[in-house]
C-alpha positions as CSV (number, residue, x, y, z in Angstrom):
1,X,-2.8,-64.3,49.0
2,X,0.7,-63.5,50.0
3,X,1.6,-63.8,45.9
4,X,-1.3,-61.1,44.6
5,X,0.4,-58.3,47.0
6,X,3.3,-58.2,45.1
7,X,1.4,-58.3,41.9
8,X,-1.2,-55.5,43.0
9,X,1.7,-53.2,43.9
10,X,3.6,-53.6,41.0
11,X,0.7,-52.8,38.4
12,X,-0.3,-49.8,41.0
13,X,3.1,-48.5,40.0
14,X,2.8,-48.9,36.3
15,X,-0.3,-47.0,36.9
16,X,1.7,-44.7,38.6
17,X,4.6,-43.8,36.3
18,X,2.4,-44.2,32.9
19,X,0.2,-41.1,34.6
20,X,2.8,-39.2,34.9
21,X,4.3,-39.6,31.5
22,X,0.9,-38.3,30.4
23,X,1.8,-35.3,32.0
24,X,3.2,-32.8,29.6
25,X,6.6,-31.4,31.1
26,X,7.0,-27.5,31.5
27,X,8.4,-26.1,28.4
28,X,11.7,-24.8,28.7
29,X,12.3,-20.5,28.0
30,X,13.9,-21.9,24.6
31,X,10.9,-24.2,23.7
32,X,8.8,-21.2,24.4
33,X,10.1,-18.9,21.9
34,X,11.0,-21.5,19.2
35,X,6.9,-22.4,19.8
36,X,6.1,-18.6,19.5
37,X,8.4,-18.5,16.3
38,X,7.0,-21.6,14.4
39,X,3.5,-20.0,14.9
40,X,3.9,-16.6,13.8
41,X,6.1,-18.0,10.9
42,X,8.7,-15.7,11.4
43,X,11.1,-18.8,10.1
44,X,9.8,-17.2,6.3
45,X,12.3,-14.5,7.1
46,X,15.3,-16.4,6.8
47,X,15.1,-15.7,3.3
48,X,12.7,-12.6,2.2
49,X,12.6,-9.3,2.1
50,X,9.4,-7.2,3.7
51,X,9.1,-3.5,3.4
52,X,6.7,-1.6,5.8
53,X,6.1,2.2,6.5
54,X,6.3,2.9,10.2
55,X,4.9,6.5,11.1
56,X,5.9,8.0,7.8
57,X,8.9,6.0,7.2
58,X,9.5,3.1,5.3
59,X,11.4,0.0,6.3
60,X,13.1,-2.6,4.1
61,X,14.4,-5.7,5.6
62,X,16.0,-8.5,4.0
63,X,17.8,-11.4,4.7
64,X,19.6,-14.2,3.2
65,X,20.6,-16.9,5.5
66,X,23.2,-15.0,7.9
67,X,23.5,-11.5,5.5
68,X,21.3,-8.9,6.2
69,X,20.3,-5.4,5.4
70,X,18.2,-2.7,6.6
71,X,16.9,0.2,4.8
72,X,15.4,3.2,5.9
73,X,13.0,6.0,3.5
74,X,10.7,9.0,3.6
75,X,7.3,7.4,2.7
76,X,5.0,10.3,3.5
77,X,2.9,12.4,1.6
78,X,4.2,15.9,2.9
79,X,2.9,17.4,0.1
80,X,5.9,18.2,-2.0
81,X,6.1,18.9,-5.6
82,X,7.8,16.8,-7.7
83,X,9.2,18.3,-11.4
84,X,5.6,17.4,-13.1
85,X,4.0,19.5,-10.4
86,X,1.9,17.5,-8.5
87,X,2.3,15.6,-4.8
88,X,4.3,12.8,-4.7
89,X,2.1,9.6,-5.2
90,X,2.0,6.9,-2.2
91,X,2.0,3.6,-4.9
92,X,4.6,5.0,-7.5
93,X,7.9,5.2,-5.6
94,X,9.4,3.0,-8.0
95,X,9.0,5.7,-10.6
96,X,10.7,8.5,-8.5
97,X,12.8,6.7,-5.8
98,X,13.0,7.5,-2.4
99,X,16.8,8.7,-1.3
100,X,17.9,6.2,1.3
101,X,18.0,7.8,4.6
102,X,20.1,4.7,5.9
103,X,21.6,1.3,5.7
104,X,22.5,-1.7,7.9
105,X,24.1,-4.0,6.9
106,X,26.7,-7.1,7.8
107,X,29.4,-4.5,7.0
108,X,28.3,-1.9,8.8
109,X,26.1,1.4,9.2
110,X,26.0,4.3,6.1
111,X,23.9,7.3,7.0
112,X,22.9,10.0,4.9
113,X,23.5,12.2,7.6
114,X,21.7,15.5,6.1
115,X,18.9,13.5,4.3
116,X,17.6,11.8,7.7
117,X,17.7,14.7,9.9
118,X,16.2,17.3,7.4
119,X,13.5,14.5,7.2
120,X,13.3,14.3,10.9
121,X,12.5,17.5,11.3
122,X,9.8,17.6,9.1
123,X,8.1,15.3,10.7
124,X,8.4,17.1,13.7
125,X,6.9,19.9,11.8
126,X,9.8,22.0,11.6
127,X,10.0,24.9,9.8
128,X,11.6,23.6,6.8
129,X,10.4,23.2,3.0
130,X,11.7,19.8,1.9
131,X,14.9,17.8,2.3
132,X,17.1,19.0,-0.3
133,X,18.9,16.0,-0.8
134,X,15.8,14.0,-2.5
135,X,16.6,15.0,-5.7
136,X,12.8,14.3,-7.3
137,X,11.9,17.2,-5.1
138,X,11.4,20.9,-6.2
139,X,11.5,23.8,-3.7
140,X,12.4,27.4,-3.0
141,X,14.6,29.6,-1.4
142,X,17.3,26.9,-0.8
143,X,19.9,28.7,0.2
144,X,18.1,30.6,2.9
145,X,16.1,27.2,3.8
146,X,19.6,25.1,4.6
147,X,22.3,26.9,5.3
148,X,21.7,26.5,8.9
149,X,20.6,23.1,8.6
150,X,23.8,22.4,6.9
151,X,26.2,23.9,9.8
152,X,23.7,21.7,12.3
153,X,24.6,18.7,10.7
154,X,28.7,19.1,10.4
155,X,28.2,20.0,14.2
156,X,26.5,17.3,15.4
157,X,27.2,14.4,12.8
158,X,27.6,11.7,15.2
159,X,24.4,12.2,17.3
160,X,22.2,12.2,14.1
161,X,24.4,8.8,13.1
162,X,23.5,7.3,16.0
163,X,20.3,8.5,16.0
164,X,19.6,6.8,12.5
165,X,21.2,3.6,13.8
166,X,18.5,3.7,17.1
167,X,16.2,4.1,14.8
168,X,16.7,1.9,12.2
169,X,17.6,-1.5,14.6
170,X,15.0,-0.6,17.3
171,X,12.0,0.0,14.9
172,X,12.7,-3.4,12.3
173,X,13.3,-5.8,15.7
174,X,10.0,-4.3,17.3
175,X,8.5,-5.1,13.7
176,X,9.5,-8.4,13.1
177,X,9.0,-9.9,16.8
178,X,9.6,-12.8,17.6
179,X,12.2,-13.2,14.7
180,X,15.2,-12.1,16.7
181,X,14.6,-13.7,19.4
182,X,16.9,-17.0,18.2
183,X,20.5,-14.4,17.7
184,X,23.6,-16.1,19.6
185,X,23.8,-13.2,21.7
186,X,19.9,-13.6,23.1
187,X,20.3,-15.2,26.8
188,X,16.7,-16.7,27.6
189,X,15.3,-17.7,31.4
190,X,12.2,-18.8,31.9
191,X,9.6,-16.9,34.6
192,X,6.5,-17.1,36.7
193,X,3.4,-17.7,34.4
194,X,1.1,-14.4,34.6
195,X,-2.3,-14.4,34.2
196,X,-3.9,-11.5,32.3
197,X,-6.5,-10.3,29.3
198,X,-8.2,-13.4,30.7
199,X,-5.2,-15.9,29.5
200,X,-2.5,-17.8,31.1
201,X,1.0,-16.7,29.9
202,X,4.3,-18.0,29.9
203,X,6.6,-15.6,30.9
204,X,10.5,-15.3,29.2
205,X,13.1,-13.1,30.4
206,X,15.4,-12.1,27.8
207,X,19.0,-10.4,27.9
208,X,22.3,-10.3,25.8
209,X,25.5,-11.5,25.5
210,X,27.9,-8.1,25.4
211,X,29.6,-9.6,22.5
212,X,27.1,-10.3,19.7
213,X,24.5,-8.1,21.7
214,X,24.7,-4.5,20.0
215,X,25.0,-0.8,21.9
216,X,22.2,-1.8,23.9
217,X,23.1,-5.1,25.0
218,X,22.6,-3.8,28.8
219,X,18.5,-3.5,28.0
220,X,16.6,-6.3,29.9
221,X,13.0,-7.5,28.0
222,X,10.2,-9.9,29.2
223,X,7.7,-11.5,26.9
224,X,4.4,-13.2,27.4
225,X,3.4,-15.8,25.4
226,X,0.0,-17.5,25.7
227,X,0.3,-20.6,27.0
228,X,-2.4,-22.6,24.6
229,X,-2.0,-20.7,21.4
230,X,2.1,-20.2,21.8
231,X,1.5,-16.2,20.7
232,X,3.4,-13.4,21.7
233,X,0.6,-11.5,23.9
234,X,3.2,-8.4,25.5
235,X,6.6,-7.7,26.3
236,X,8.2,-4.8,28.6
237,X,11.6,-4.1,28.7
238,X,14.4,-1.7,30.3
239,X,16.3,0.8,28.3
240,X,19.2,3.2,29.0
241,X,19.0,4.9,25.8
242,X,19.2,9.2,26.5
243,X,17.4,8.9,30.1
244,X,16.6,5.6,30.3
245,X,13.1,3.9,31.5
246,X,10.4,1.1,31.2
247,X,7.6,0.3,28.7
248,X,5.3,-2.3,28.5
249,X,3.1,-2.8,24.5
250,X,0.2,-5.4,24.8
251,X,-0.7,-6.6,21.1
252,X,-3.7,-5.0,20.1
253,X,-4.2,-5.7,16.5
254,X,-2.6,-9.0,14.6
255,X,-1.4,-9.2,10.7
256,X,-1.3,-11.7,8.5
257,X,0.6,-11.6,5.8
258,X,-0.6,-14.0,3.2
259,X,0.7,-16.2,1.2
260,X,-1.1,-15.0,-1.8
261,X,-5.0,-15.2,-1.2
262,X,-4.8,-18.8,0.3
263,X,-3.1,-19.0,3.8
264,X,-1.6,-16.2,6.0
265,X,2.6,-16.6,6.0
266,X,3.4,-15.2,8.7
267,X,1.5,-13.0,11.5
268,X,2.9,-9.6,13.2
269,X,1.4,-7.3,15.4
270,X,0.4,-3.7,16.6
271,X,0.5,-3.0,19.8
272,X,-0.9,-0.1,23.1
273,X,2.2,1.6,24.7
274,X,2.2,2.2,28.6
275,X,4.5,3.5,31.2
276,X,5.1,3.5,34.5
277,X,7.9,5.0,36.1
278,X,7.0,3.7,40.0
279,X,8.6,0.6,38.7
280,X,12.1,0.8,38.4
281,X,13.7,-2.2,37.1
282,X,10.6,-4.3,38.1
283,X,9.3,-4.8,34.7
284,X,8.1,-8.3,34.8
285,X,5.4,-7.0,37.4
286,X,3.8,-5.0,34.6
287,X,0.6,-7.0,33.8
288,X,-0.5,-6.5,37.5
289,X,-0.5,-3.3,37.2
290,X,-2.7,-3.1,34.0
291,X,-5.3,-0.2,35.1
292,X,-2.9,1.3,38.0
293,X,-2.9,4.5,38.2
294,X,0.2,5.1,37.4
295,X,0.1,3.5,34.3
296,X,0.3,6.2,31.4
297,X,-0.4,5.2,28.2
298,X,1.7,6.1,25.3
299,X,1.1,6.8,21.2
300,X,0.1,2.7,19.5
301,X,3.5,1.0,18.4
302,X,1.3,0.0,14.9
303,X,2.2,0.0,10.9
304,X,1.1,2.7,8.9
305,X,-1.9,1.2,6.7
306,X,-2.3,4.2,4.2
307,X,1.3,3.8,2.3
308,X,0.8,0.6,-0.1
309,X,-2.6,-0.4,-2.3
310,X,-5.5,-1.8,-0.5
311,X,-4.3,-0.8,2.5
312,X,-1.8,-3.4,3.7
313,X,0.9,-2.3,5.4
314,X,3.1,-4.6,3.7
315,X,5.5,-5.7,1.2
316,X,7.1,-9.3,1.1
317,X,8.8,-10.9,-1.4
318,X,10.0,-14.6,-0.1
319,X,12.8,-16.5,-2.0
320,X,13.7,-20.2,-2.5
321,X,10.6,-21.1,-0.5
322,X,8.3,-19.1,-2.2
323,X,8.3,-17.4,-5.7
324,X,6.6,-14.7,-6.8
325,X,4.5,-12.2,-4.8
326,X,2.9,-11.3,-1.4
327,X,0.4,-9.1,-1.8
328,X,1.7,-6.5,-3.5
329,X,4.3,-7.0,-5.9
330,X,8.5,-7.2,-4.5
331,X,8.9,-5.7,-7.7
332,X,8.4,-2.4,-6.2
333,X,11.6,-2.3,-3.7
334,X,14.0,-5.0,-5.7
335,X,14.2,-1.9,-8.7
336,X,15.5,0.5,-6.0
337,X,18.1,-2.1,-4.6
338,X,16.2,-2.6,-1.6
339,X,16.3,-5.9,-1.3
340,X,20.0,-6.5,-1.7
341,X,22.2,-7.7,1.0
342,X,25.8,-7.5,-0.5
């Protein structure tokens, strides 16, 4: 008798420690966005180049290994004339290229000062005829039309600079989440789960390094991924940009991006915008207050669907990987020199 004690407590404890090696550790903030990364195949964009059209303007990023380069176009119908008369088509901008508005690049910002804010202010529905600098574009009374536009600019060439550089950065890392997520400069900490939309999230805080981390590198961001699929679900951050505040964007709409007409490539998303400016620096509280009162919402973040054929809001053409085409053909921004990074 006095041998099976020793015998009974030693298998108890191999009972003990194999049940909790079947016990799946909690995942690190690192392992959670290198999860979220692998599934939305963001990885693809190591080496592509997608284009997209972002309320009325186009974006083209591409990237190859550590070079990059961002370009920015008019890509709305405003009803111009072009020399043969007629409105500039959506699907034939390789025919009459687009002007670039700007570029970023490894080497630096160039802005076509004049270009992006005569642009801008069409789209805000200023009183203005066309840009003058797209050359495909006919128009009258030029002189009259921008002369004063032209003084505006000299006078207040670095504001519209940086105003194309905000742009430009902001609107292609919103695009391509959770791509950037994996830059040196990213500083990740891992957060209470949140439950919310009837999930379980993981919750990642993320801030930056002041070297490596940009003008903004004082903005704070939290994502929620969902724990069983590894998705991103929302993300809120803090910005100090003009007067500073909080928003919070809770993915409404997913897009996959196929891989021809077999398997989707990778997936990005659309999202609802909300407020809400009781908060203060207390954006990780954001999903509890989902229906608060206080909660304005704000215009959808969400890609422009009426710019390429068949409605996709896309353009990718991945290299080395892949060859050839992703739903429509890369063709179409590689002729301009969109694609470049050097």
């Amino acid at each position: 008798m006095s041998l099976a004690r020793p015998a009974f407590a030693a298998a108890a404890l191999v009972a003990v420690v194999t049940a909790a090696a079947l016990v799946s550790p909690e995942p690190s903030a690192r392992e959670i966005v290198n999860r979220a990364r692998r599934v939305h195949g963001v990885a693809e964009l190591d080496e592509a180049c997608i284009a997209f059209s972002f309320r009325g303007t186009a974006y083209v990023a591409a990237r190859q290994g550590r070079r990059f380069a961002y370009r920015m176009y008019p890509a709305v119908d405003l009803g111009f004339s072009t020399d043969q008369g007629g409105p500039v088509p959506l699907d034939t901008i390789g025919d009459a290229p687009f002007r670039e508005l700007a570029r970023l690049t490894n080497d630096g910002l160039v802005v076509d000062t004049f270009a992006f804010e005569a642009y801008r202010r069409i789209l805000r529905g200023d009183p203005l005829n066309a840009p003058p600098s797209l050359s495909y574009i006919t128009f009258h009374d030029f002189d009259a039309e921008i002369a004063p536009l032209r003084d505006s600019v000299r006078a207040n060439a670095a504001a519209i600079v940086r105003a194309a550089e905000t742009q430009l950065n902001s609107v292609v890392y919103f695009a391509l989440l959770p791509y950037n997520l994996n830059d040196p400069a990213v500083r990740l900490k891992r957060l209470d789960d949140a439950g919310f939309d009837g999930r379980m999230h993981h919750t990642v805080e993320v801030t930056f390094d002041q070297d490596g981390g940009g003008r903004d590198h004082d903005d704070r961001f939290v994502y929620w991924f969902e724990a069983n699929s590894g998705r991103l679900r929302a993300l809120a951050y803090r910005f100090h940009t003009g007067d500073g505040g909080t928003r919070f964007r809770r993915v409404s709409r997913i897009h996959e991006v196929k891989n021809g007409d077999t398997h989707a490539l990778l997936w990005l998303n659309d999202y609802e915008a909300y407020t809400d400016t009781t908060l203060g620096d207390r954006i990780e509280t954001y999903p509890q207050r989902l229906g608060a009162a206080t909660m304005q919402r704000l215009p959808d973040i969400a890609f422009d669907r009426d710019l390429f054929s068949e409605g996709h809001p896309f353009i990718l053409a991945v290299t080395n990987t892949h060859q050839t085409t992703r739903q429509f053909p890369p063709e179409y921004w590689q002729a301009q020199g969109a694609c470049e990074v050097d």
